[in-house]
N, C-alpha and C positions, 0 to 999 in steps of 0.2 A: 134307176134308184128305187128298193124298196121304201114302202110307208115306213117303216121299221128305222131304215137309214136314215130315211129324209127328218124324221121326229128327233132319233137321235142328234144328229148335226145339229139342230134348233135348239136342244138344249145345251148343249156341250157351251164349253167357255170360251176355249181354244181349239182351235180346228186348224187341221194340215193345210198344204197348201190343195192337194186333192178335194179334199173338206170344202175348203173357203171357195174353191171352183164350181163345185155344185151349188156352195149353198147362194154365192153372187152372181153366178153365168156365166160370170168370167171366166177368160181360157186360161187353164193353169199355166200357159205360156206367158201369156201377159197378166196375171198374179206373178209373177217370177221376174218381170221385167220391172215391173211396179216396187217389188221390193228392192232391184239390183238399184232402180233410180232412187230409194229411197223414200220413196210416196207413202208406203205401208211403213207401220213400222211392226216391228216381228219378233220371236223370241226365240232364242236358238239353242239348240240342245245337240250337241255335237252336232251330225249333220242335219237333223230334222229342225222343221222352220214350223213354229205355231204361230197363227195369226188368232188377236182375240176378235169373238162374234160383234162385242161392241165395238172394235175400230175399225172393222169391216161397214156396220150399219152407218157410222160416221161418216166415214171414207165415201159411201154412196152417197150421201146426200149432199153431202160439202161437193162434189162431183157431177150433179147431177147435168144434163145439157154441157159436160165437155168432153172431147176429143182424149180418152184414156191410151191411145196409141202416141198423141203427141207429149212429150214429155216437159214441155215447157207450157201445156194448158190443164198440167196435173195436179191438184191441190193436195199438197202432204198432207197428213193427217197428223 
């Protein structure tokens, strides 16, 4: 990821699911499972899925020390 990119993402509001993968480390595969369980919640525009940066930084912290593969130690946001 360019400095370019990475500044971008930081500012934006909404970010893809691509987006929200770089910008939490998260693997867009499980950002995607996250949202299928319901944990994130998301905005949908036909097919494309935005997730906002604030319920991303929530989502982390409300999360912090738990297992994000197990779906029953996931704190929705």
């Amino acid at each position: 990821m360019t400095e370019h990119t990475q500044k971008t993402i930081q500012t934006k509001k909404a970010l893809t699911v691509n987006e929200a993968s770089e910008y939490t480390g998260i693997g867009r595969n499980n950002l995607r499972k996250l949202i299928t369980w319901q944990k994130i919640p998301v905005i949908r525009i036909g097919n494309k899925i935005l997730i906002r940066s604030e319920v991303l930084d929530q989502f982390l912290k409300k999360n912090e020390g738990h297992n994000l593969k197990n779906k029953y130690e996931v704190i929705a946001e």
